[in-house]
TILUM-313531 format. One record per atom (N, C-alpha, C): residue number from 1; residue in three letters; atom name; x, y, z. Coordinates in Angstrom, 1 decimal. Example, Ala and Ser with C-alpha at 12.3 -4.5 7.8 and 13.67 -1.06 7.14 Angstrom:
BEGIN
  pos  code  site      xx      yy      zz
    1   Ala     N    13.2    -5.7     7.8
    1   Ala    CA    12.3    -4.5     7.8
    1   Ala     C    13.2    -3.3     7.8
    2   Ser     N    12.8    -2.2     7.1
    2   Ser    CA    13.7    -1.1     7.1
    2   Ser     C    12.9     0.0     7.9
REM end
This chain:
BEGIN
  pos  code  site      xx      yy      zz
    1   Unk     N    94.7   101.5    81.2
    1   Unk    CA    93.5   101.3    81.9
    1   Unk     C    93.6   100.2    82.9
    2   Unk     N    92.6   100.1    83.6
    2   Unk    CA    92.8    98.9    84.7
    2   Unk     C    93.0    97.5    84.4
    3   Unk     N    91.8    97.1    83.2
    3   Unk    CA    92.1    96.5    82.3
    3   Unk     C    93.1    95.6    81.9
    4   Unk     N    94.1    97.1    81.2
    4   Unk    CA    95.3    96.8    80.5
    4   Unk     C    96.4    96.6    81.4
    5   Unk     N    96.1    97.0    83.0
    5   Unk    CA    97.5    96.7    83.6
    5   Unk     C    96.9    95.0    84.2
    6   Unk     N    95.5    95.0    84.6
    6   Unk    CA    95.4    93.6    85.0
    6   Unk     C    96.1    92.4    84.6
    7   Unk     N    95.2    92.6    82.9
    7   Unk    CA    96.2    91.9    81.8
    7   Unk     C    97.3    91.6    81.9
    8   Unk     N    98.2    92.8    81.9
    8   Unk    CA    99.8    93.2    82.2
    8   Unk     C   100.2    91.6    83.2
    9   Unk     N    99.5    92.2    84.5
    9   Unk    CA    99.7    92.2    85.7
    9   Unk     C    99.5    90.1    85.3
   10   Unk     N    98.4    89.6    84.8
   10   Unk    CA    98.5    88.2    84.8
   10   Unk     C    99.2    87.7    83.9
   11   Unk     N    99.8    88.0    82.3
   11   Unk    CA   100.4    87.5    81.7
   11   Unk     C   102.2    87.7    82.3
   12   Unk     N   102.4    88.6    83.1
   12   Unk    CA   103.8    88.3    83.9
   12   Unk     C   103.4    87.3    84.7
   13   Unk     N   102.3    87.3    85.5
   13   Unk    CA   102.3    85.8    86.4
   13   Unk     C   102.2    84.7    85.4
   14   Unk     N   102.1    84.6    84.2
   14   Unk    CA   102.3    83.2    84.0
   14   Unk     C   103.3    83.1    83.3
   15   Unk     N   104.0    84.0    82.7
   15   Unk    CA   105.1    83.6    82.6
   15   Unk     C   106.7    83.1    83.5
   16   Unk     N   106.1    83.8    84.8
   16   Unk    CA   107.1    83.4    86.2
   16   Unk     C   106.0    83.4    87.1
   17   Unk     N   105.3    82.4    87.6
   17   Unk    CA   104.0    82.3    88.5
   17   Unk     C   104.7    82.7    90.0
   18   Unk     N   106.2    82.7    90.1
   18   Unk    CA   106.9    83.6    91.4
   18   Unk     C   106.3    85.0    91.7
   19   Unk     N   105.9    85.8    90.0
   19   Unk    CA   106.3    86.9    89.9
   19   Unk     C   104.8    87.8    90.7
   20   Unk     N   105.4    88.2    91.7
   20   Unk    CA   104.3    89.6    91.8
   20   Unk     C   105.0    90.7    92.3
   21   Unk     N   104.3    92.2    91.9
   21   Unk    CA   104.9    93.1    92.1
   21   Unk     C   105.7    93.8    93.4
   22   Unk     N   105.0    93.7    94.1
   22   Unk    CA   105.6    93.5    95.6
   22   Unk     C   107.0    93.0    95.7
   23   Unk     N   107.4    91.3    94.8
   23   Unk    CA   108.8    90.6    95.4
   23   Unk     C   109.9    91.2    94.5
   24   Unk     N   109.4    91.9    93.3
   24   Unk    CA   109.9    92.6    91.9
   24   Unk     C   110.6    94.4    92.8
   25   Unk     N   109.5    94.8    93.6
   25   Unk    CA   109.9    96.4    94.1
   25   Unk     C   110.4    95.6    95.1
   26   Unk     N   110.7    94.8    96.1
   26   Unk    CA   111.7    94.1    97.2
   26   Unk     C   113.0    94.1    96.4
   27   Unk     N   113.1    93.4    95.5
   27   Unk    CA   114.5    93.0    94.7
   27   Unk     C   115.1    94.5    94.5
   28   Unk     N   114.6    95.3    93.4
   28   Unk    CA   114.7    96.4    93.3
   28   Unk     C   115.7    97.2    94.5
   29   Unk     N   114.5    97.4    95.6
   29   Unk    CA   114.7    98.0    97.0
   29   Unk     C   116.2    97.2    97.2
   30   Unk     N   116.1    95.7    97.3
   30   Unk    CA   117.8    95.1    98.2
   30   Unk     C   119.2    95.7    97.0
   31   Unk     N   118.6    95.7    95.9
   31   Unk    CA   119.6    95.8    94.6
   31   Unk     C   120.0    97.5    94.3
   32   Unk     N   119.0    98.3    94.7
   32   Unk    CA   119.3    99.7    94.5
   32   Unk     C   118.6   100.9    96.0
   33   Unk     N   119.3   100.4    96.9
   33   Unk    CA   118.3   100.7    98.2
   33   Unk     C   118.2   102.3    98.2
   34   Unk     N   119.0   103.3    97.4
   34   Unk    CA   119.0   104.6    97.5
   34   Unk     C   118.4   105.2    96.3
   35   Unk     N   117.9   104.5    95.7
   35   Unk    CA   116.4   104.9    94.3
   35   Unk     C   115.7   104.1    94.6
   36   Unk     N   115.0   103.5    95.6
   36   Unk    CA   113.9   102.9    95.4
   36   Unk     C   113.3   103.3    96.9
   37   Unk     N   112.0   103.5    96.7
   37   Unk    CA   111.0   104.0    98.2
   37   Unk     C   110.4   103.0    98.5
   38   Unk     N   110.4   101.9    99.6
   38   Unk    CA   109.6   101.1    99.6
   38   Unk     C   108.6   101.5   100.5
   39   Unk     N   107.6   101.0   100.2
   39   Unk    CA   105.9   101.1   100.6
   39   Unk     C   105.9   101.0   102.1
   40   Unk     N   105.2   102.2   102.9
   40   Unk    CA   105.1   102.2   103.8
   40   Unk     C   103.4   101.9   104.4
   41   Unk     N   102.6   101.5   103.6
   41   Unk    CA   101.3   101.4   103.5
   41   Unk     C   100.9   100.1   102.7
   42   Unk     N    99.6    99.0   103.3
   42   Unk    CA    99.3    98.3   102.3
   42   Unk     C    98.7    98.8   101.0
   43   Unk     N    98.1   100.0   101.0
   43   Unk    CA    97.7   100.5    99.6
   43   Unk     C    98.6   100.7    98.9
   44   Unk     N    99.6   101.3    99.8
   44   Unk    CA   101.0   101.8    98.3
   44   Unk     C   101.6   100.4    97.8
   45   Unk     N   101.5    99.3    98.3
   45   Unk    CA   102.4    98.3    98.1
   45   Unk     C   101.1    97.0    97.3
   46   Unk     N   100.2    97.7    97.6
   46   Unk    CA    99.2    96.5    96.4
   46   Unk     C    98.4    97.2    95.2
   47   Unk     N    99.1    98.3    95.2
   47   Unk    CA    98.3    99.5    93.9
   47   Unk     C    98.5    99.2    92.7
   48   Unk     N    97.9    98.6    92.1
   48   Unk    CA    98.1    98.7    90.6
   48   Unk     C    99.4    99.2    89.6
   49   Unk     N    99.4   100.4    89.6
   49   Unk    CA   100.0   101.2    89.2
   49   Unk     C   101.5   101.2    89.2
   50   Unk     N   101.8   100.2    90.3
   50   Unk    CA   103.1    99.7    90.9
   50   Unk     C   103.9    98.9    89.8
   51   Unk     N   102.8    98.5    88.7
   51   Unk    CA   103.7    97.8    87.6
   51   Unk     C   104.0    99.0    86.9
   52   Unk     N   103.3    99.7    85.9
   52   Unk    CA   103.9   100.9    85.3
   52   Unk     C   105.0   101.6    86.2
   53   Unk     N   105.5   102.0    87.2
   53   Unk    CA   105.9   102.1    88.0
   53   Unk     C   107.4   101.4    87.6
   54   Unk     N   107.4   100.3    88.0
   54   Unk    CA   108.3    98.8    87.8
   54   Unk     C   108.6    98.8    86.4
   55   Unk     N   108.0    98.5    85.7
   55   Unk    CA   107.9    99.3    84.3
   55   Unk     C   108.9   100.0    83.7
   56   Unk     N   108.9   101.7    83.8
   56   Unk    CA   109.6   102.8    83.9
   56   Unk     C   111.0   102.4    84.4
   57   Unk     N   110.9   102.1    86.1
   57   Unk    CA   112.2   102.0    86.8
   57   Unk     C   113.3   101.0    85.2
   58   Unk     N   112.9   100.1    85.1
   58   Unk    CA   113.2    99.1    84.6
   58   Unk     C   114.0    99.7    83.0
   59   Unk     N   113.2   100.2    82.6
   59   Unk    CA   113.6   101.2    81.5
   59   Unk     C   114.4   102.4    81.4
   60   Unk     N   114.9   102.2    82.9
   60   Unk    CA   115.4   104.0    83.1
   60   Unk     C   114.9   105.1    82.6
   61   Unk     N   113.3   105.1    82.6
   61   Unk    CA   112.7   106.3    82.1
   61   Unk     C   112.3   107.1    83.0
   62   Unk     N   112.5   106.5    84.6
   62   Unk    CA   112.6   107.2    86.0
   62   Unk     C   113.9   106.9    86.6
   63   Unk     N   114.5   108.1    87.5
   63   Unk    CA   115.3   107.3    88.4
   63   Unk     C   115.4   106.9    89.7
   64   Unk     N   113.7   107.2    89.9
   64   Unk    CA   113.7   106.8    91.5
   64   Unk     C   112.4   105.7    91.7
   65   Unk     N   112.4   105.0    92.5
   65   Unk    CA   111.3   104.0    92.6
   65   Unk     C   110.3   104.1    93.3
   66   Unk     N   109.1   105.1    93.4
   66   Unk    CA   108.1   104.9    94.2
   66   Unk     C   106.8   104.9    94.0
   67   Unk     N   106.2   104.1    94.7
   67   Unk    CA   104.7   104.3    94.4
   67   Unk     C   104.0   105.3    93.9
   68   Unk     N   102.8   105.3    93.1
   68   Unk    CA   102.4   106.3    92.9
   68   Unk     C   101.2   106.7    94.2
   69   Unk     N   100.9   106.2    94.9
   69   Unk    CA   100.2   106.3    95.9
   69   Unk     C   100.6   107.5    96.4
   70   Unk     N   101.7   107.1    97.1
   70   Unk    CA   102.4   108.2    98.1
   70   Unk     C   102.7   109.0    97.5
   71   Unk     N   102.3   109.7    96.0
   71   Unk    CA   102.9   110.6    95.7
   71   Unk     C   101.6   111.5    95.0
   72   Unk     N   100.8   110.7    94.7
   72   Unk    CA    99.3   111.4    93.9
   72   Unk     C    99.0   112.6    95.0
   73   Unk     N    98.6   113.0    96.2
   73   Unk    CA    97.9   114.4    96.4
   73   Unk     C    99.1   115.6    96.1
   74   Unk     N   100.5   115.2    96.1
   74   Unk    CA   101.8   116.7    95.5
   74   Unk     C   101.0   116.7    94.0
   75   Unk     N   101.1   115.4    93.5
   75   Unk    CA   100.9   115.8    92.3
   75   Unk     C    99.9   116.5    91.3
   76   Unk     N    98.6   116.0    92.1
   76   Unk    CA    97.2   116.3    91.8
   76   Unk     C    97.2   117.8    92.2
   77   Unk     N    97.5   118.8    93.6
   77   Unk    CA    98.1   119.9    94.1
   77   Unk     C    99.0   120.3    92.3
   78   Unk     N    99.1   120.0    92.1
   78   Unk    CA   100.5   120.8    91.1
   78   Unk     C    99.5   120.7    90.0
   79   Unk     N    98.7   119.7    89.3
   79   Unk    CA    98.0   119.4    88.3
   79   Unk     C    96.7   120.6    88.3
   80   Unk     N    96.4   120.8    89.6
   80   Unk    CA    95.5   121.8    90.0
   80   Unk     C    95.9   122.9    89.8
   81   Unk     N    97.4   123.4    90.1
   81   Unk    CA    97.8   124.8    90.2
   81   Unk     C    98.0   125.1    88.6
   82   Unk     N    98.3   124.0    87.8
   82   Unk    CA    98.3   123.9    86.0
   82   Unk     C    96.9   124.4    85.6
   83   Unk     N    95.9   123.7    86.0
   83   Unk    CA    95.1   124.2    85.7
   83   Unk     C    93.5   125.3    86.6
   84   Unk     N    94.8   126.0    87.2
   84   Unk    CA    93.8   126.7    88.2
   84   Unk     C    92.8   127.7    87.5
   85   Unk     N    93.0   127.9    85.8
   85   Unk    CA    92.0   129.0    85.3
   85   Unk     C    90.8   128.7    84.8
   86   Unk     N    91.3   127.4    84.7
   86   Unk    CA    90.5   126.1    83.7
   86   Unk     C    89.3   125.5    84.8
   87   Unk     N    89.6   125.3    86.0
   87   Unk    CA    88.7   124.6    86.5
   87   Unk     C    88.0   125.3    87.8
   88   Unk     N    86.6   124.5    88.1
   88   Unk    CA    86.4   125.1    89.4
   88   Unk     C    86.3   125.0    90.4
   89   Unk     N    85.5   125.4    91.1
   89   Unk    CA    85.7   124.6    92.5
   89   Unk     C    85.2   123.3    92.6
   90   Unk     N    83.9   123.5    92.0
   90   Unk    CA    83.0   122.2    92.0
   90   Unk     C    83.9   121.2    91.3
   91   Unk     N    84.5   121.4    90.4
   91   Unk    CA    85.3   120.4    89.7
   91   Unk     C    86.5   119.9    90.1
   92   Unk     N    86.7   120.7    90.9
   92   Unk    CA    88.1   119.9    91.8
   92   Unk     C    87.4   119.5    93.1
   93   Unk     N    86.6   120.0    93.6
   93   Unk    CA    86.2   119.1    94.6
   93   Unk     C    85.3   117.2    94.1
   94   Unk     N    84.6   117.8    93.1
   94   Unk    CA    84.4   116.1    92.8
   94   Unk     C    85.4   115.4    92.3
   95   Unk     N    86.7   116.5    91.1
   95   Unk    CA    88.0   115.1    90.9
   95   Unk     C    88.7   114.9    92.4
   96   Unk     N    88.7   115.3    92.9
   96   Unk    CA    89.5   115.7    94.3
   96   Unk     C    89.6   113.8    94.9
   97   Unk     N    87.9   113.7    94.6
   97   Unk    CA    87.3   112.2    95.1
   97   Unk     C    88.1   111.1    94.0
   98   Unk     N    88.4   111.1    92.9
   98   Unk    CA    89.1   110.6    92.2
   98   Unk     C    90.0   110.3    92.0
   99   Unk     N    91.4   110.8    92.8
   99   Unk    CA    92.8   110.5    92.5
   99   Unk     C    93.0   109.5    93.2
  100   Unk     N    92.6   108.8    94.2
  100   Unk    CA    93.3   108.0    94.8
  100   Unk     C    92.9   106.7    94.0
  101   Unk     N    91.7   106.3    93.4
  101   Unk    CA    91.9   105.4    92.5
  101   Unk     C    92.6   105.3    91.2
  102   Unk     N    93.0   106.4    91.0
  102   Unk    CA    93.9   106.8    89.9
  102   Unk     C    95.1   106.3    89.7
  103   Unk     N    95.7   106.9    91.1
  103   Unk    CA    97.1   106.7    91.9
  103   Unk     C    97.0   104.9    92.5
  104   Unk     N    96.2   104.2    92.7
  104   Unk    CA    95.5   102.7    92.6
  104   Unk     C    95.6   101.8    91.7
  105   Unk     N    94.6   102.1    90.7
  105   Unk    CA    94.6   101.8    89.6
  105   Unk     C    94.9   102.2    88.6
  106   Unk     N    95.3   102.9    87.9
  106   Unk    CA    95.2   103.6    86.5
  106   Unk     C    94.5   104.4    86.1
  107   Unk     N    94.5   104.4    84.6
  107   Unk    CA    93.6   105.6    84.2
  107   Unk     C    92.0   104.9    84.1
  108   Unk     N    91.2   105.9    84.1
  108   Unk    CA    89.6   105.0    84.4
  108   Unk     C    88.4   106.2    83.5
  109   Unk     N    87.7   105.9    83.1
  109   Unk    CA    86.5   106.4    82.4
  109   Unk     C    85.9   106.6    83.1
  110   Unk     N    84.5   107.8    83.0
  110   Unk    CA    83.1   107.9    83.5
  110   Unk     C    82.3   106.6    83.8
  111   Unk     N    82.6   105.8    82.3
  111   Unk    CA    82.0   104.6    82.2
  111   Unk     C    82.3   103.2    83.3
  112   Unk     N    83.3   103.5    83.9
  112   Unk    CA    84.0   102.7    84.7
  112   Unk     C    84.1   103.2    86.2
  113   Unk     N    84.0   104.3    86.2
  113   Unk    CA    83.1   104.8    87.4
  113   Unk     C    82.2   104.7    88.1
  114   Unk     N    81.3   105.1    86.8
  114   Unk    CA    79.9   104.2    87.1
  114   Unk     C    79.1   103.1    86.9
  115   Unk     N    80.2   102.3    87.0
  115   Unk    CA    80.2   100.9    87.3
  115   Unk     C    80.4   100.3    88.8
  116   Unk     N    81.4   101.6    89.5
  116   Unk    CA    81.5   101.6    90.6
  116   Unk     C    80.8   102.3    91.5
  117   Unk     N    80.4   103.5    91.0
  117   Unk    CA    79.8   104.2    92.3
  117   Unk     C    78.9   105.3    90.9
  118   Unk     N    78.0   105.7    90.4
  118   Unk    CA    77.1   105.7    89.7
  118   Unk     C    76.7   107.2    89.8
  119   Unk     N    76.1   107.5    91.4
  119   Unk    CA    76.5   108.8    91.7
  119   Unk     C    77.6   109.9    91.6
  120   Unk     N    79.0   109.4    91.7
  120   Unk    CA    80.0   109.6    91.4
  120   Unk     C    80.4   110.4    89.9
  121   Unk     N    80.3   109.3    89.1
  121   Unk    CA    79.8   109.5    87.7
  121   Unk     C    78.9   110.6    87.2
  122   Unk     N    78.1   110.5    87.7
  122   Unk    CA    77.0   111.6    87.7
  122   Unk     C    77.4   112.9    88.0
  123   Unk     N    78.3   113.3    88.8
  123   Unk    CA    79.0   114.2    89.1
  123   Unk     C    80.0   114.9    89.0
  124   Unk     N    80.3   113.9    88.5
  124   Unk    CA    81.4   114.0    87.5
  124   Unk     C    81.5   114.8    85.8
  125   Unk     N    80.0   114.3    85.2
  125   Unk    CA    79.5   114.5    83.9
  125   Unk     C    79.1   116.1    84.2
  126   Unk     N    77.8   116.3    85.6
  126   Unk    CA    77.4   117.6    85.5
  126   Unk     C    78.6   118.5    85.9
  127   Unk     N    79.7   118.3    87.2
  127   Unk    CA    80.3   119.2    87.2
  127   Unk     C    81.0   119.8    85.5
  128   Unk     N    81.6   118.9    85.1
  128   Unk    CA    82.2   119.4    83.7
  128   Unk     C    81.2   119.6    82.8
  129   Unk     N    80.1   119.2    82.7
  129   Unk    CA    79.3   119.3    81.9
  129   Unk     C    78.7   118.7    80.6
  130   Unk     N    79.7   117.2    80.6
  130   Unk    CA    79.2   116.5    79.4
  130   Unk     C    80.5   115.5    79.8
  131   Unk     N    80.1   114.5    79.4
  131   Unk    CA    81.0   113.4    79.5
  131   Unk     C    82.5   113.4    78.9
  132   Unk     N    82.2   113.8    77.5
  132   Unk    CA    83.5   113.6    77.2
  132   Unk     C    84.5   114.8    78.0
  133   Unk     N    84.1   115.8    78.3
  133   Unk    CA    84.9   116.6    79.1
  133   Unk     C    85.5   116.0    80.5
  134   Unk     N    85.0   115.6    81.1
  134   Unk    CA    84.5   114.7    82.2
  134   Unk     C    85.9   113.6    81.8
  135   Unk     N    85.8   112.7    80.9
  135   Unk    CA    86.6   111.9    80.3
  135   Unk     C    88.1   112.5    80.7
  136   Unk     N    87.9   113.7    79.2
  136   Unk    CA    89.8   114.9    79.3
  136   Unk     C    90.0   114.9    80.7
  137   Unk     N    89.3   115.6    81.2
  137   Unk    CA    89.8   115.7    82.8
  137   Unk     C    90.4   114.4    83.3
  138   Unk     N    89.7   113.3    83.5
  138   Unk    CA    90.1   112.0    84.2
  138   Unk     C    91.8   111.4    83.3
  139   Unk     N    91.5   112.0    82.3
  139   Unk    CA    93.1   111.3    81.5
  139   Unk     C    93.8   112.5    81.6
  140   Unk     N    93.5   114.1    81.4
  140   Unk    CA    94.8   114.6    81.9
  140   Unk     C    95.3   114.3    83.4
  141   Unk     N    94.5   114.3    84.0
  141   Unk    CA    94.6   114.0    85.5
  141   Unk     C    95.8   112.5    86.2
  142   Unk     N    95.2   111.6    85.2
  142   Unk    CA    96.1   110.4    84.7
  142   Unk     C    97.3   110.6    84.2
  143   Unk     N    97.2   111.4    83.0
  143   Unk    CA    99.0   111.2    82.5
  143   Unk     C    99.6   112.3    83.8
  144   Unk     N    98.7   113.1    84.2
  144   Unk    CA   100.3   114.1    85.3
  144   Unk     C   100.4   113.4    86.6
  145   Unk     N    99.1   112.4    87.2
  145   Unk    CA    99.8   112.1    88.3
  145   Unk     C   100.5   110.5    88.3
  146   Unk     N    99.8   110.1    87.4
  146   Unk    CA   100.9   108.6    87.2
  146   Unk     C   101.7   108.6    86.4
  147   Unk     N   101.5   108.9    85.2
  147   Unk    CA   102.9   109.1    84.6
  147   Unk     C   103.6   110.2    84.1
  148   Unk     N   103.7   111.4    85.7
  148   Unk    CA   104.2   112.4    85.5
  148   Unk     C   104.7   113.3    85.0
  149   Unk     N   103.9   113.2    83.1
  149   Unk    CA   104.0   114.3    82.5
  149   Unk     C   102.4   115.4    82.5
  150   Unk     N   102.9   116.4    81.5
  150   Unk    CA   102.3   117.1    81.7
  150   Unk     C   101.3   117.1    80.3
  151   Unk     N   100.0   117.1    81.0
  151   Unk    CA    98.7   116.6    79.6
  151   Unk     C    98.5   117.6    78.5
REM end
């Protein structure tokens, strides 16, 4: 959750108050320049997501390094084509509005939505039709386009 990477995200800065993810995917980039994509955008390069990201690389549980930014509408497109029987139009046109804070931030609730944008939320609930459905969608949506398995 956003949350849990913020968290993430401050307890690395106090344990190396140098450390932000940006100088972490630089290092990376000078140390492995032919697996690592460096950010060609300030969104891709201040996105959240960039730690899980860093994360993974670090683990060799990927072997290439790039944002999830620049990679969320192939993915979301592919996530879509997985579930093209399942869903409909209305419903991909309101998640449609949702991947890029996904691909941003993390994974995110209704409830955290409509914290932000209220209407949003709301449209979310009626296109699926009840919240918790509404919810599945936003987290399968999350594990395939950030951490590119399949939900």
């Amino acid at each position: 959750t956003y949350s849990m990477l913020k968290d993430l995200e401050n307890k690395l800065k106090m344990a190396n108050n140098h450390f932000t993810s940006k100088q972490l995917w630089n290092s990376y980039a000078i140390l492995n320049p032919n697996s690592v994509r460096r950010s060609s955008t300030k969104e891709e390069s201040d996105a959240l997501t960039n730690i899980i990201q860093l994360v993974r690389f670090a683990l060799r549980q990927i072997e290439r390094l790039d944002s999830v930014v620049s990679t969320s509408k192939q993915y979301f497109n592919l996530w879509l084509g997985q579930n093209q029987r399942e869903i409909t139009d209305k419903q991909r046109e309101v998640i449609s509005r949702i991947v890029d804070y996904i691909a941003s931030n993390g994974a995110c609730t209704i409830k955290e939505i409509r914290e932000d944008d209220a209407t949003q939320a709301a449209q979310m609930i009626r296109a699926f039709g009840n919240m918790q459905k509404a919810n599945e969608a936003l987290q399968s949506l999350y594990t395939f386009v950030v951490l590119r398995k399949a939900a």
